[in-house]
C-alpha positions as CSV (number, residue, x, y, z in Angstrom):
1,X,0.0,0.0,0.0
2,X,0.9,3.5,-1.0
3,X,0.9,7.0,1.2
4,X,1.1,10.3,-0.2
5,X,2.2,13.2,1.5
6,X,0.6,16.2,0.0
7,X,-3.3,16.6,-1.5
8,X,-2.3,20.0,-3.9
9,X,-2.1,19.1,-7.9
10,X,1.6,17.8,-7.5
11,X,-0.3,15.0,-6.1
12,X,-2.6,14.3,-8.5
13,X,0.3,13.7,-10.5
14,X,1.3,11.4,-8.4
15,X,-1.3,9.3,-7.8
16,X,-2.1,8.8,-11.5
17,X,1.5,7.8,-11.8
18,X,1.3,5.8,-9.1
19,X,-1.6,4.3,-10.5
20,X,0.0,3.6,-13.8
21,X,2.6,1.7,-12.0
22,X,-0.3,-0.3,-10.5
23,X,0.7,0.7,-7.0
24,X,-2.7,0.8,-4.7
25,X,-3.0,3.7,-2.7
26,X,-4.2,3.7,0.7
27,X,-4.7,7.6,1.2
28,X,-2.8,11.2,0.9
29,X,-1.3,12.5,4.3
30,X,-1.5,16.4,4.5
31,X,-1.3,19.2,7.2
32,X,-5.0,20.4,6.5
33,X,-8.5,19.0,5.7
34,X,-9.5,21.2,3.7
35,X,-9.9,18.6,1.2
36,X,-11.6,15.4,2.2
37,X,-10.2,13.5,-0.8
38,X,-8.6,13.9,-4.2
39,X,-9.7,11.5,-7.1
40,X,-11.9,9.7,-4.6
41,X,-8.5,9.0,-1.8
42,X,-9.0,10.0,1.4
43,X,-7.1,12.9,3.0
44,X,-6.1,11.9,6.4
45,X,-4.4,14.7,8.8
46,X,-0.7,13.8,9.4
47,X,-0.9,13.1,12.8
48,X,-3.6,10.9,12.2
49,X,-1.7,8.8,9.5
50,X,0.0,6.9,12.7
51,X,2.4,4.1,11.9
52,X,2.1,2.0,8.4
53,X,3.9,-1.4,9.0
54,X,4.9,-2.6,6.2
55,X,3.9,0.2,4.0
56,X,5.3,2.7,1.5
57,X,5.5,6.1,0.9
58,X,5.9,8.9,-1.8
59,X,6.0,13.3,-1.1
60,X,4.0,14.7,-3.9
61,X,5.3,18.4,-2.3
62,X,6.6,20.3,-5.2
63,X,8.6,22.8,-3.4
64,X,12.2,21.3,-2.7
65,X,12.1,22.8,0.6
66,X,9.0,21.9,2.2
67,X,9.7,18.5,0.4
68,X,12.8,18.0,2.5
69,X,11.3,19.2,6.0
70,X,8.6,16.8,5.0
71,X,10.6,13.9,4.8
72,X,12.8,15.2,8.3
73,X,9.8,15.4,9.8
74,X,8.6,12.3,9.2
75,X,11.5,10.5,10.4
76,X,12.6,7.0,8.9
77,X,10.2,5.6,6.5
78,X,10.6,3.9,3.0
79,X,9.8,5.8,-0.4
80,X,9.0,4.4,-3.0
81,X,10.5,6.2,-6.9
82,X,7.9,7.0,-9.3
83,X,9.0,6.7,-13.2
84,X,6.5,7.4,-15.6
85,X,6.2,4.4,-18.2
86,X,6.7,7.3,-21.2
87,X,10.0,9.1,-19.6
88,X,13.5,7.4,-20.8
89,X,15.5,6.2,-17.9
90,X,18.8,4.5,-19.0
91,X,19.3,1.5,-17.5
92,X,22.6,3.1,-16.5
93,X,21.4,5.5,-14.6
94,X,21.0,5.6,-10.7
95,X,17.7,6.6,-9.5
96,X,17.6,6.6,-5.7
97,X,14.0,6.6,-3.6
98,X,11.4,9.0,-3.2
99,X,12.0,10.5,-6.6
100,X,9.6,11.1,-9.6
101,X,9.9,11.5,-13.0
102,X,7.3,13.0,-15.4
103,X,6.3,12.0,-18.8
104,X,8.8,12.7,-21.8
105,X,12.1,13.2,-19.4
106,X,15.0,11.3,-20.4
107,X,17.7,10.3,-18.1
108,X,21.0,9.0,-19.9
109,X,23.6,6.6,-19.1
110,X,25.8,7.5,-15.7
111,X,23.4,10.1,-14.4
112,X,22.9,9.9,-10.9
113,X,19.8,10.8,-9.1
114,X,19.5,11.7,-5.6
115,X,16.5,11.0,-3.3
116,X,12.9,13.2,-3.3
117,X,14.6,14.5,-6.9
118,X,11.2,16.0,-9.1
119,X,12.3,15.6,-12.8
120,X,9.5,17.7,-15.0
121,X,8.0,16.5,-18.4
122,X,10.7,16.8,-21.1
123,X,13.8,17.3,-18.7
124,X,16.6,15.6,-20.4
125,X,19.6,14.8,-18.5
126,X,22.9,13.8,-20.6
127,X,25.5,11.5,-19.4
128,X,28.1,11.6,-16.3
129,X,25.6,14.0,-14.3
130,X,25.3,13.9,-10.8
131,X,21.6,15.8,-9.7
132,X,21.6,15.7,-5.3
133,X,19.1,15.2,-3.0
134,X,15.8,17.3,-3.2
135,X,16.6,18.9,-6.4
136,X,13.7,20.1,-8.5
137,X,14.4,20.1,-12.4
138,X,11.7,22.2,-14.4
139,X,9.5,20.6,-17.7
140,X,11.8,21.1,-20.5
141,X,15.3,22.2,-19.2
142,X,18.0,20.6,-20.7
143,X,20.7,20.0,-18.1
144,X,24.0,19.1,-19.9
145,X,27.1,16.4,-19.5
146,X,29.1,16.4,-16.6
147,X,26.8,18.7,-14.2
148,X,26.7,18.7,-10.8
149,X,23.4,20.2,-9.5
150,X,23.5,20.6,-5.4
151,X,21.3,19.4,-3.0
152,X,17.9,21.7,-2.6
153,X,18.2,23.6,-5.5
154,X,15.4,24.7,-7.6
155,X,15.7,24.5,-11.3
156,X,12.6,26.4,-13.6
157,X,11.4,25.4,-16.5
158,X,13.5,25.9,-20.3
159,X,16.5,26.2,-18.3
160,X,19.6,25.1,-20.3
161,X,22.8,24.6,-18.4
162,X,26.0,23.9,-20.5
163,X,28.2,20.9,-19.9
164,X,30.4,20.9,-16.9
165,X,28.3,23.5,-14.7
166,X,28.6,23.2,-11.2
167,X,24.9,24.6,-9.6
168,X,25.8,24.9,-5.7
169,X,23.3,23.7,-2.8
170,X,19.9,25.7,-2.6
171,X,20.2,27.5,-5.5
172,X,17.3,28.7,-7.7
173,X,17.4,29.1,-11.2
174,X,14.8,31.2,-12.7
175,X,12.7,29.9,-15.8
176,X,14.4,30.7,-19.5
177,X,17.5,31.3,-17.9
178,X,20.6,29.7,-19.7
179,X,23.7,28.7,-18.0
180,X,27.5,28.7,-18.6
181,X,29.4,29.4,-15.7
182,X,29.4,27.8,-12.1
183,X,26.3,29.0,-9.5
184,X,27.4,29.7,-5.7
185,X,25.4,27.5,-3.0
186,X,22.4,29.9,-2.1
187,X,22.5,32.1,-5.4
188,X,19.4,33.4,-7.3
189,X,20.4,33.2,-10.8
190,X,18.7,34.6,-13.8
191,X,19.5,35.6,-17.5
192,X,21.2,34.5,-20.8
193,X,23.8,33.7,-19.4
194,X,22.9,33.3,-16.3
195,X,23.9,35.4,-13.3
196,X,23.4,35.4,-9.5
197,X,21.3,38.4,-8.3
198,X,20.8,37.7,-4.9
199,X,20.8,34.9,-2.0
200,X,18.2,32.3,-1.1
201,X,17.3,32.7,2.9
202,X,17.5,29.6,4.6
């Protein structure tokens, strides 16, 4: 049985995904009721969720940060990955849990994927890549070879980063924005080429 955390439209994403998959889903887990359900799950308050032996779990939160403090919060539980049946995913390529990856994406050889990684529809990620933990990658960036994207960082969508790019920790990259050169952890870059304008506040 599947648990989502999160009843917004990141998680009806999710569940059809899941669905797809031919996961059953037992219910979403979320911090209000002001939904009852979504597609006909129940919405359960998280303290009422209680303890699932035996049971999986995915975080359809689409902000990288409260994605994280989700999963802290929640302490030590296993997530499952969710890989769309029409994205691309080399069977080189590491995927680790809690991740999801939308329709179209295509991952390529030696990419490795951190855990609670979003991947939007039409990402494509070339070869010897290394994307961190809690990293969101908008719907058709293109992220190029040998990138290293830091944990927490925030990638919009039609971003292009060149090969070899470093992108620091908790960074945000704003949509359009195309990147040569190296990001700073906590940088707010924008632009063609891209530039850092100010810091993230964490």
């Amino acid at each position: 049985m599947l648990y989502i955390y999160g009843a917004t439209a990141h998680a009806k994403m999710a569940i059809e995904i899941a669905e797809d998959l031919g996961f059953t889903i037992g219910g979403l887990i979320d911090k209000s009721l002001l939904l009852e359900e979504v597609f006909n799950i129940p919405v359960k308050l998280g303290y009422e969720a209680g303890e699932y032996n035996g049971d999986t779990f995915f975080v359809a939160v689409q902000n990288a940060g409260l994605r994280e403090r989700t999963v802290v919060d929640n302490g030590d539980k296993f997530y499952d990955t969710l890989v769309h049946h029409r994205a691309h995913v080399s069977r080189r390529a590491e995927i680790e849990d809690g991740t999801i990856v939308f329709p179209g994406a295509a991952i390529n050889p030696d990419v490795q994927i951190g855990k609670h990684v979003l991947i939007a529809n039409n990402a494509v990620i070339a070869s010897n890549t290394i994307v961190e933990d809690f990293v969101n990658i908008g719907a058709n960036t293109t992220v190029g070879t040998g990138v290293l994207i830091g944990k927490g960082t925030e990638v919009g969508d039609n971003v292009s980063i060149a090969n070899g790019v470093t992108i620091g920790q908790y960074v945000t990259i704003e949509a359009g924005s195309i990147l040569l050169d190296d990001i700073p952890d906590y940088a707010c870059a924008k632009g063609s080429p891209a530039q850092p304008y100010t810091q993230n506040n964490r």
